[in-house]
N, C-alpha and C positions, 0 to 999 in steps of 0.2 A: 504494500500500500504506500504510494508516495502523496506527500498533501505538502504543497510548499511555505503551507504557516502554521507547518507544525515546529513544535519548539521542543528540541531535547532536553529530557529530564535524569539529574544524575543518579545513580541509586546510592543512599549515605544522604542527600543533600537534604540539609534540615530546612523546613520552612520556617519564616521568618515570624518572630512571635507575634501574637495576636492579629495577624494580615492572613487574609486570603490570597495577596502574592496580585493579587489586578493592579497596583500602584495607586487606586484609588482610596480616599479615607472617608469615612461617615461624614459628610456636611450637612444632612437633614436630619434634624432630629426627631423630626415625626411625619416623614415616609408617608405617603398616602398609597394606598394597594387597591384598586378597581377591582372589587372580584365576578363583577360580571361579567371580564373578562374571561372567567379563567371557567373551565366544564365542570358542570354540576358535581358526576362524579369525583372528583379529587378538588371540590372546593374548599372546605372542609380541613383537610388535611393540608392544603396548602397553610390556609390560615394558623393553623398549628404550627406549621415547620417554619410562618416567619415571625409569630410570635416567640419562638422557640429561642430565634439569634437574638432578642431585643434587650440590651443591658437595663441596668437598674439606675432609672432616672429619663430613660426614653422609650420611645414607643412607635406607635405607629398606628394610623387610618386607616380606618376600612369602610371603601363606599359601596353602597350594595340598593339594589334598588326594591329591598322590601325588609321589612324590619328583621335583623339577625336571633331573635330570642333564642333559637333552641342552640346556637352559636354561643350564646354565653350562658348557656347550662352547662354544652359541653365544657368551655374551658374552666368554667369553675368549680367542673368534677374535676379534669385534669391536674391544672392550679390553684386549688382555692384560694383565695385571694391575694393571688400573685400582682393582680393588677388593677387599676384604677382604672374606670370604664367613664366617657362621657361623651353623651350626642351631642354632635356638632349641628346635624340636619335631624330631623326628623318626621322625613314623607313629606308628604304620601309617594311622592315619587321617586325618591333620594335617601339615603337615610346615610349619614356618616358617625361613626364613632371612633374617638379618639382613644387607646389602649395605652398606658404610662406602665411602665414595669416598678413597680417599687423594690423600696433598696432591702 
């Protein structure tokens, strides 16, 4: 398989702490995530996996266009009160909610 932007990786080579190695660095603190983008099935778990990276002190949006309830059943089974929940929107056609990870 040849790809001409691919980039050799050495084996031993440690990644660099706390980066994912992109060069880039967190400049938003509260992220806004569309998930009506994103398919039904694996919406859900999307939302887990990026609640998941979110330090303590920041967060992240989620716009979604019908109210999320059983979304924050789930994460509050998951997390119990891992995070600070507040509507930015709510509806009828829009609904955003703001996620703060506490410390």
């Amino acid at each position: 398989m040849s790809d001409s932007n691919a980039v050799g990786i050495e084996i031993g080579q440690k990644p660099q702490a706390s980066s994912c190695g992109c060069g880039g660095h967190d400049t938003v603190e509260f992220p806004e995530l569309d998930v009506q983008l994103i398919p039904h099935e694996i919406r859900h778990a999307t939302i887990f996996g990026a609640l998941a990276g979110v330090k303590p002190g920041r967060g992240l949006i989620i716009s979604a266009n019908h109210d999320p309830i059983p979304l924050l059943a789930q994460l509050e089974q998951r997390e119990p009160g891992a995070f600070d929940k507040e509507y930015l929107e709510r509806g009828p056609e829009i609904f955003k909610i703001r996620f703060e990870r506490k410390a």
